[in-house]
KOLTOR-153149 format. One line per field, with one value per residue (C-alpha): residue number from 1; residue in three letters; z, x, y. Coordinates in steps of 0.2 Angstrom, whole numbers, plus 2048, in hexadecimal, padded with zeros to 3 digits. Each point is the difference from the previous one (the first is absolute). Layout:
N
k: NUM|...;
r: ALA|...;
w: Z|...;
u: X|...;
v: Y|...;
***
This chain:
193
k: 1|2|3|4|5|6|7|8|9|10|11|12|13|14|15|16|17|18|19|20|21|22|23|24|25|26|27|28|29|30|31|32|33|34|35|36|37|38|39|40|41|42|43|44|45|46|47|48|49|50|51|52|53|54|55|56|57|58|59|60|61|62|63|64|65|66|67|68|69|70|71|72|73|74|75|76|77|78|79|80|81|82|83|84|85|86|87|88|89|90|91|92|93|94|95|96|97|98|99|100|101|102|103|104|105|106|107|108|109|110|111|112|113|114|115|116|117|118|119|120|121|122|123|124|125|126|127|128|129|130|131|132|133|134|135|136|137|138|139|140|141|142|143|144|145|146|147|148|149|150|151|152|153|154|155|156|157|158|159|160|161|162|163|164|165|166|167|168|169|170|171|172|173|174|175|176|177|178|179|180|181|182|183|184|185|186|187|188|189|190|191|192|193;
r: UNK|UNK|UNK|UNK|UNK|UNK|UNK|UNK|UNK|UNK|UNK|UNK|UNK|UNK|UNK|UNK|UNK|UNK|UNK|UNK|UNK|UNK|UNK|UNK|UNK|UNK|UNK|UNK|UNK|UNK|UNK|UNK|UNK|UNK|UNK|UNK|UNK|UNK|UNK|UNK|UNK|UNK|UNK|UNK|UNK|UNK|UNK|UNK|UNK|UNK|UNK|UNK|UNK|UNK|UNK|UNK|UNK|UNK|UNK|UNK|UNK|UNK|UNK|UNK|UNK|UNK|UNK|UNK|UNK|UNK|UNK|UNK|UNK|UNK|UNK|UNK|UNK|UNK|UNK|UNK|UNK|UNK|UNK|UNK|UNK|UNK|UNK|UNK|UNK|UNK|UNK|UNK|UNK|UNK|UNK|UNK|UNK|UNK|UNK|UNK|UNK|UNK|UNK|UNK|UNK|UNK|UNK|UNK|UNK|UNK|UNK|UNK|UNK|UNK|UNK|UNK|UNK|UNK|UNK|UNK|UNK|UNK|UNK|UNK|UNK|UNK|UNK|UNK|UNK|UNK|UNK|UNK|UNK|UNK|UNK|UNK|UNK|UNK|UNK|UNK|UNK|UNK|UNK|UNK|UNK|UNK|UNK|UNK|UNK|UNK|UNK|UNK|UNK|UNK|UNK|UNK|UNK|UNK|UNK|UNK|UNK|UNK|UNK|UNK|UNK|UNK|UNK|UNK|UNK|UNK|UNK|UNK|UNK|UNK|UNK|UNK|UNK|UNK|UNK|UNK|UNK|UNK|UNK|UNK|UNK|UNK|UNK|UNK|UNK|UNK|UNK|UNK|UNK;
w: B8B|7FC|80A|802|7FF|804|7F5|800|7ED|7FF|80B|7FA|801|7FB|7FC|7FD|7EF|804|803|7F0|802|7FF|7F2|7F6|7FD|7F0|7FB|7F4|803|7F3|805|7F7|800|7F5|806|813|803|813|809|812|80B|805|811|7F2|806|7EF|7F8|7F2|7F3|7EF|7F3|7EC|7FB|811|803|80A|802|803|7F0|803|806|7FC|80F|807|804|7F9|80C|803|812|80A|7F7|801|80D|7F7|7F0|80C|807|7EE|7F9|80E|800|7ED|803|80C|80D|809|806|80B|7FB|80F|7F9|804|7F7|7FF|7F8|7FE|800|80A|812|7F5|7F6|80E|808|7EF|7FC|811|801|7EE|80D|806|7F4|800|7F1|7F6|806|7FA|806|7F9|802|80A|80D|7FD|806|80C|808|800|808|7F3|7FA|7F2|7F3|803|7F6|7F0|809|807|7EE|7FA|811|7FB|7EB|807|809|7FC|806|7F4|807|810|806|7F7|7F8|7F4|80F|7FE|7F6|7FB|80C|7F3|802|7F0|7FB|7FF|7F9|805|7FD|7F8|7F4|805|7F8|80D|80F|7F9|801|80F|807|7F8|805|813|7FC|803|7F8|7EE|7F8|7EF|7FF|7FE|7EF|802|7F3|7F5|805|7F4|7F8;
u: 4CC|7EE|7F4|7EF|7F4|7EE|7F6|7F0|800|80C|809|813|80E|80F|80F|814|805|80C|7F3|7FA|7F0|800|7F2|7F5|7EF|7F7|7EF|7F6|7F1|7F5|7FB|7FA|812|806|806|809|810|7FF|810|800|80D|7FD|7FA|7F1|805|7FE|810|7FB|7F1|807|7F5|805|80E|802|811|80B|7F0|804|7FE|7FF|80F|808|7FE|7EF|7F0|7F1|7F1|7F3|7FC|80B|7F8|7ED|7FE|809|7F7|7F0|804|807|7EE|7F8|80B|7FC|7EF|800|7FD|80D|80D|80D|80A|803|80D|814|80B|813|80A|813|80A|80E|7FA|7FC|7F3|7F8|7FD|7F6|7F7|7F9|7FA|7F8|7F6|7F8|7F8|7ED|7F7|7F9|80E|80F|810|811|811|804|7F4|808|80F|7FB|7F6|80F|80A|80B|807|7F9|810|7FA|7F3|806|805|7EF|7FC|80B|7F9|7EF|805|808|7EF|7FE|7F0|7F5|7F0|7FF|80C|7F9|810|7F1|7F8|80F|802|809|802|7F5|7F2|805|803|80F|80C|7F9|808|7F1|7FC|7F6|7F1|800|802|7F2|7F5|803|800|7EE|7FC|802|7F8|810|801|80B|809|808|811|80B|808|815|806|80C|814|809|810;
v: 5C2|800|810|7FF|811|801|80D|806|7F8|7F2|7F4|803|7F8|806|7F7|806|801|7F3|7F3|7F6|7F6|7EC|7FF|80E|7FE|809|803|80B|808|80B|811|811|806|7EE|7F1|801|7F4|7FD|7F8|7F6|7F9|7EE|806|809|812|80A|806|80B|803|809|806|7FC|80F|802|80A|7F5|7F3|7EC|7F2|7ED|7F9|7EC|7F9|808|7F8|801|800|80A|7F8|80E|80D|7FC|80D|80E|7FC|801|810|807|7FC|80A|80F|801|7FE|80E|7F6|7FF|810|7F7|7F0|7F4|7F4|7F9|80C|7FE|80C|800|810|80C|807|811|7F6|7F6|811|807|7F2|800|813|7FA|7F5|80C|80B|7FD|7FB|810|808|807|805|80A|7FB|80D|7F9|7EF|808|808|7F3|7F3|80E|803|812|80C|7FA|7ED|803|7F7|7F1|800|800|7F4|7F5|802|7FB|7EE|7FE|7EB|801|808|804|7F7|80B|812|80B|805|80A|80B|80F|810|80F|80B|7F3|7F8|7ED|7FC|7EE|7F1|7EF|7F8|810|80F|7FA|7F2|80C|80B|7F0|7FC|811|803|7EF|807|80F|80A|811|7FF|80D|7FC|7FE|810|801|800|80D|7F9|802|80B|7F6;
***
């Protein structure tokens, strides 16, 4: 079953997890924050960029095509965003994940560049309660879509940064890069054994 959502940043569709796509496309594209792997489906919808180091990010796969035809557009718009020029991404996106997820990584749609956000409000905004916090979290953590769709827009409570698949010093990049306020991250103290 495949849904498709229009945002005011990305055309998404959404696919079950049970659905597994025909052909993967794969592309690499340089950028200020190292070198981006960007996936497609056969149809060109994006499927994920990952940085290198990237917590849970995508590696080249036996079987994948190397092209760089379906992602001239998102290495267009990439450029421009890095540059400055450009605050809201207008490409195919397709990511896979539970009902939970599809719901997070929408709301993540629609935080506005040089903003930020908490996870709290995440939660709120996807009308889940106080305790779903963490899976919020968690949600937000299995993002495949670095970047084009913005978990680095969202922060502690406190106003503090906090994890970030692709590394903090990445999301205080791209954060500055937006001209959204940073706070350093807050130090964890050390569990007693």
């Amino acid at each position: 079953m495949t849904t498709t959502t229009t945002t005011t940043t990305a055309r998404t569709a959404t696919a079950t997890a049970t659905s597994i796509p025909a052909e993967t496309y794969w592309y690499e594209v340089d950028s200020p924050v190292g070198r981006l792997l960007l996936t497609a489906a056969a149809d060109g919808a994006l499927t994920s960029l990952s940085v290198p180091g990237q917590k849970g990010g995508r590696t080249v796969r036996d079987g994948w095509r190397h092209d760089a035809g379906p992602f001239r557009a998102a290495e267009e718009q990439l450029g421009a965003y890095f540059a400055g020029e450009l605050t809201e991404f207008r490409l195919p996106l397709r990511a896979e994940g539970t009902a939970f997820r599809e719901r997070v990584w929408a709301a993540l749609d629609d935080v506005p560049y040089g903003a930020t956000t908490t996870y709290g409000e995440v939660a709120a905004r996807i009308g889940a309660s106080r305790p779903a916090v963490r899976a919020v979290g968690g949600a937000i953590g299995a993002n495949p879509l670095l970047i084009l769709r913005p978990c680095h827009r969202v922060i502690g409570a406190d106003g503090s940064l906090t994890g970030y698949a692709g590394g903090l010093e990445r999301k205080t990049r791209l954060l500055s890069l937006e001209g959204a306020p940073v706070s350093p991250p807050v130090p964890h103290p050390a569990t007693p054994r």
